[in-house]
N, C-alpha and C positions, 0 to 999 in steps of 0.2 A: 381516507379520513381527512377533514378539516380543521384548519387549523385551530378552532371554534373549541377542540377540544383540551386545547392546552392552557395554562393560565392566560389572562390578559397579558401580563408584561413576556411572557414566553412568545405569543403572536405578536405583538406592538414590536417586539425587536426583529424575529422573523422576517415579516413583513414589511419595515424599514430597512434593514440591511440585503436580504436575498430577495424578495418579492413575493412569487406563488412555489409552492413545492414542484418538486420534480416528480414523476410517476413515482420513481424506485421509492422515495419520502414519504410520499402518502399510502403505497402499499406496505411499505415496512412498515410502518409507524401502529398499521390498522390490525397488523401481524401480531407486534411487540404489545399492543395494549390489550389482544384478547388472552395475552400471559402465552403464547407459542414459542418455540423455538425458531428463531428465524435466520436464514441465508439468504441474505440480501446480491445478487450476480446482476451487474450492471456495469455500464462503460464509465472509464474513468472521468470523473468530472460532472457525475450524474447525483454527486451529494450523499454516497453512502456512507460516510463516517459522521455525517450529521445526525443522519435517520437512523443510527444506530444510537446515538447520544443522548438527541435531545430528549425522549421521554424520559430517561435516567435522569436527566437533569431535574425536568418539569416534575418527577416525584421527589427530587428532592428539593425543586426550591417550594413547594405545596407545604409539606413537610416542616422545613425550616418556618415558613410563613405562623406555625399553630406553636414549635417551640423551639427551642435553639436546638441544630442538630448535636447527636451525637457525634464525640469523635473516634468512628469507625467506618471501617473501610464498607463500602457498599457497591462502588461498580469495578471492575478490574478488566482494563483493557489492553490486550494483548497484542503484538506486535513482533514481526522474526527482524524486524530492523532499528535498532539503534537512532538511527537517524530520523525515520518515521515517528520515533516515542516520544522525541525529543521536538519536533514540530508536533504533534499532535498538543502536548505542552502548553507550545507559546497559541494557539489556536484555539483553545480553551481559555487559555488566558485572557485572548480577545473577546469570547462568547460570556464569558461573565463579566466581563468589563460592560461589554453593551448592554446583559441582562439587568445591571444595578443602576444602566444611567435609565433605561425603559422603564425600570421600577420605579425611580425615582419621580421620572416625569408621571406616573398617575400614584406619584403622592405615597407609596409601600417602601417599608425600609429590607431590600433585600436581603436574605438569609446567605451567611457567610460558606459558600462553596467549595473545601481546598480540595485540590490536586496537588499529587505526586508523580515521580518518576522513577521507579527502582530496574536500574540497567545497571551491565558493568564497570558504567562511567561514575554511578553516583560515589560522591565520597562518603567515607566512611563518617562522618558526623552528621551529615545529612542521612544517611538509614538508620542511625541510631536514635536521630531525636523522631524516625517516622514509628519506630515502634512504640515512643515514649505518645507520641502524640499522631494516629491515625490519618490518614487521609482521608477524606470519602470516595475520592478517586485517585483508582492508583493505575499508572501508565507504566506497564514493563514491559520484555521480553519470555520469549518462552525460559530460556534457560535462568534469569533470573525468578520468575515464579516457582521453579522445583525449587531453587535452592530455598525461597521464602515457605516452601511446605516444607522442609529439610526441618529448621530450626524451631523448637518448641515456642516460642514465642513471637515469632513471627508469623507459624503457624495458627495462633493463639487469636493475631489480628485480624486473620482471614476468616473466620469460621461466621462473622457478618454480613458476608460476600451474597449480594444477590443478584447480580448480571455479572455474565463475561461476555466481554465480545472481541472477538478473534478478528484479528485483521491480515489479509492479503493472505488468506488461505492457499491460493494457488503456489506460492512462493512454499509450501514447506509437505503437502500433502503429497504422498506418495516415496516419499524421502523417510531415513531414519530418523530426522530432526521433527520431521511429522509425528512420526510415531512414537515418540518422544514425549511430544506436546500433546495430544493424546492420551495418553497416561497422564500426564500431570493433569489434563483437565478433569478425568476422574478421579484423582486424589484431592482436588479440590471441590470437588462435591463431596468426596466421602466427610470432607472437615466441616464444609458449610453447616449451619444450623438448618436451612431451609432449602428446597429444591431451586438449583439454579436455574437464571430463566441465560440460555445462552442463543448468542448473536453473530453472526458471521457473514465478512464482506468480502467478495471473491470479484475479480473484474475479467477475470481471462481463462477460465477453466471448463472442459466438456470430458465424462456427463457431468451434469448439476446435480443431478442425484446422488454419484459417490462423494458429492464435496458435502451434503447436507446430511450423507453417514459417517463420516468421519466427523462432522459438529457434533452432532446428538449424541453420537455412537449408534451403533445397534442393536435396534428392538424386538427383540426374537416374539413371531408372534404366540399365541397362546397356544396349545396341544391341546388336539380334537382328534376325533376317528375319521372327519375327512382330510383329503389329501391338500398338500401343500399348493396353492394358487401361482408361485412363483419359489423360488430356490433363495431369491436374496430377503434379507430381514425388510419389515416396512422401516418407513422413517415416520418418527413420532416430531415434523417438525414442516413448517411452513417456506415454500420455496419464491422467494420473490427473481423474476427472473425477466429481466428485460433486455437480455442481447446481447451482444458485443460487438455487434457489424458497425462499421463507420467508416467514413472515407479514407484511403489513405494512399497518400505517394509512396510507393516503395520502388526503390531503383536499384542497380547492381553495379558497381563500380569497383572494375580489378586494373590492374597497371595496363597499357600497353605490352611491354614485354614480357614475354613467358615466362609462367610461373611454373618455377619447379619444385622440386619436394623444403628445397632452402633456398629462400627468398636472399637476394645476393644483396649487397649493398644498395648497387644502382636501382633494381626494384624497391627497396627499401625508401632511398630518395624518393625517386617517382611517386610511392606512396603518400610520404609526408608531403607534398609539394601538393599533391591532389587534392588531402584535408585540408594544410593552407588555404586554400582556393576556395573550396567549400565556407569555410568558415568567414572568411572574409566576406564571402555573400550572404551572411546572415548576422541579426545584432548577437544573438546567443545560441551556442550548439554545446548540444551534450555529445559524449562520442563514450558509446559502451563497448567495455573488452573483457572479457573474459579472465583474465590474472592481471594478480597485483602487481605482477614486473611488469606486464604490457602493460599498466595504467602509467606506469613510474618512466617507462621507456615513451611513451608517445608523447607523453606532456613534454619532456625534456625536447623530444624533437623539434618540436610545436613552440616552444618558449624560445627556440632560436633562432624561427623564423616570425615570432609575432610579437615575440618581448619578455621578457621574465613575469611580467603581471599581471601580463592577459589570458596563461594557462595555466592551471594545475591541474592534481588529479587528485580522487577520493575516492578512498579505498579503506577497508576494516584494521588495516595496521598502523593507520592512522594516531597519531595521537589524538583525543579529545577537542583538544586546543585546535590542530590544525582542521578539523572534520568541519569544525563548527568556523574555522575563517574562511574556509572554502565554500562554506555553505551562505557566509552573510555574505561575501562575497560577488556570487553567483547569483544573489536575490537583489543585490544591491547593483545590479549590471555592471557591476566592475570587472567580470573576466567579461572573455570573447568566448573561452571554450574550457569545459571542464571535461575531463578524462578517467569515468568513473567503472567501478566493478558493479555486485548487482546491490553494494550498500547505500547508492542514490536512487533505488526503484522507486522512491516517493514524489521525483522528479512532479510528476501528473499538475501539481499545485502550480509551477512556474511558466507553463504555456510557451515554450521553447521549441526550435526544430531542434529534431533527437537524430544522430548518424549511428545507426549499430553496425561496429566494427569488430574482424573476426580475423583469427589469425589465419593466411592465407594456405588452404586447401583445408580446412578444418570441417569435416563432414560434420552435420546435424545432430547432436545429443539428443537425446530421449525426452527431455527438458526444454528443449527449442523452442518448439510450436508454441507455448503459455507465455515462455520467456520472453519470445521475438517479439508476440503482439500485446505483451503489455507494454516492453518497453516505446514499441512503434506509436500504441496511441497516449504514451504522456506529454501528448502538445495536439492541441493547445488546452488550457487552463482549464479551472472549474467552469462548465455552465457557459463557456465559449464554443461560436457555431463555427468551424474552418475544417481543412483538411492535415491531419498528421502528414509526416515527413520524415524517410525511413531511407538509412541507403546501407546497404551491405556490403561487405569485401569478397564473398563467395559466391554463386547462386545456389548453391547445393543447401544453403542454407534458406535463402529467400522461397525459393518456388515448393519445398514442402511446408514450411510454415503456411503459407497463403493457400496451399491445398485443402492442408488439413484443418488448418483454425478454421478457416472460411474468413479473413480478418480482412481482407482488403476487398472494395469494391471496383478498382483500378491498379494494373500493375503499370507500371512504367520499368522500360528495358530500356536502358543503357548501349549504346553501339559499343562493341568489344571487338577482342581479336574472336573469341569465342561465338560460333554461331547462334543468336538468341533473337526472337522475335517478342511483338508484340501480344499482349493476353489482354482482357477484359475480363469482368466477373463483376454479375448483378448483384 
């Protein structure tokens, strides 16, 4: 679809700021406007949180343009991260800034657009004046949505609701937190006045079909006297689905000395000494670990060998305050290296080489495969051509993510004490 079909001042900013759509934009978009349910599966950086938005938008600045909106809530977009809700935010915030100076230039006084944000950070006078006075767009969390179906009057807000869209599916489906979220998104259909049109944006998940059943839910088909064609329900919903393969450096980097079941001091040094090195050969490095004391334990390392101001770490126990100075931080190229759990997977926006770090002999989680390679390709940026950059502290963890995702087109091996050769993969 073209961008012909969105207002003028919707394409005049479009097409000033980004240029021509990406595939994943123009096949969602084509999705979303014949009223389908759509699962947008594309690689990070290929614009799926726009192509999920912008038509929401474009019907409502149309909308706005004939009478002033109401104030109610109409799109709800969902998020398992905090962090992501809260950029999602300030990124809207820039998307109607541009839409009202575009409007402006051909002469239209654009239609006033709020967003909100209801997570566990917001303060409490902030949810209070949102119930007094709606959003049209409200950016939350899963666990914050039940609780907003919880309360009669909050619930009261939602019953307007005509898109969800679910972001970073992979991050929560197949978990209790899935199933979870899940349930609530049919409890907010049961409140809506109208059938939801729902939206979902997955970057690293296989099959794509159980990801586009858990959106929809399942659509048991009708009862006939012939026999069932297939055992699983169809899906009542449109799968946009462009890949996930992309270049990427992944290498294995364990100490020299043997590692035993408890990594001794001296390996420990060796270790830190290694990331040092690392880091200093690049302007910005993410470094993912799995717990909040190994986020809290490495930064500290790392800040005595690089400075107190050039690491920290980010992690969910975080206060507010500190989440958010590590984050302008980081964008602000004021660290060297941040030291995060999986509460920075929104990383994708900052176009940084990523090191995934694992505590040493830590066999592969069930979870891996999705995990490894999304966090492998959040660099480089939106709509930037390079290659990600991926180093692990196991390989027990590297060589079955790369099996089974299919995510790397290139391995790179490391010389170890450990015997390891070189792989290739088309």
């Amino acid at each position: 679809m073209s961008l012909s079909f969105f207002h003028p001042a919707v394409t005049a900013w479009f097409s000033t700021t980004l240029g021509t759509p990406t595939p994943a934009q123009e096949q969602g978009w084509a999705a979303i406007r014949r009223g389908r349910h759509t699962l947008i599966a594309a690689p990070t950086g290929s614009g799926k949180t726009l192509a999920a938005f912008l038509s929401a938008l474009d019907d409502l600045f149309r909308e706005g343009l004939d009478a002033p909106l109401r104030d109610e809530v109409r799109v709800v977009y969902v998020s398992p991260l905090k962090a992501l809700s809260a950029d999602i935010h300030k990124n809207l915030a820039e998307l109607r800034r541009g839409l009202r100076e575009a409007a402006g230039a051909l002469g239209i006084d654009a239609p006033h657009i709020s967003v909100a944000v209801r997570t566990g950070d917001t303060p409490r006078t902030e949810r209070a004046a949102m119930l007094r006075k709606p959003p049209h767009i409200l950016v939350t969390t899963p666990e914050s949505l039940y609780l907003l179906l919880t309360g009669s009057r909050s619930r009261d807000m939602l019953r307007t609701v005509r898109t969800v869209i679910v972001d970073e599916i992979h991050a929560v489906i197949g978990s209790r937190r899935g199933a979870h979220l899940s349930l609530t998104l049919e409890r907010l259909q049961k409140v809506a006045r109208a059938p939801l049109l729902r939206i979902g944006l997955s970057a690293t998940q296989r099959p794509i079909e159980d990801v586009a059943r858990y959106l929809v839910g399942a659509v048991l088909p009708v009862a006939t006297a012939l026999p069932p064609t297939s055992s699983l329900p169809s899906i009542d919903a449109e799968v946009v689905d462009e890949g996930h393969r992309r270049t990427m450096d992944l290498g294995l980097e364990v100490p020299r000395s043997a590692l035993d079941a408890v990594m001794t001091h001296e390996v420990w040094s060796e270790y830190y000494d290694r990331l040092t090195e690392l880091i200093r050969g690049h302007k910005t490095t993410l470094i993912f670990v799995n717990t909040r004391r190994m986020a809290e334990r490495i930064a500290r390392q790392l800040s005595e060998r690089l400075g107190q101001e050039a690491v920290t770490a980010h992690h969910g126990s975080l206060s507010k305050e500190k989440r958010l100075d590590a984050e302008t931080r980081l964008k602000n190229g004021a660290l060297q290296a941040l030291v995060a759990t999986a509460s920075w997977s929104w990383a994708s926006t900052l176009g940084m080489s990523i090191w995934s770090v694992r505590s040493a002999r830590r066999s592969a989680s069930r979870r891996s495969c999705s995990a490894s390679a999304a966090r492998a390709t959040r660099s480089p940026g939106r709509r930037r051509a390079g290659c990600s950059r991926c180093r692990a502290t196991t390989w027990s963890n590297v060589q079955p993510c790369c099996a089974r995702c299919g995510a790397a087109t290139t391995w790179w091996c490391r010389t170890t004490p450990r015997s390891m050769c070189s792989h290739s993969r088309s």
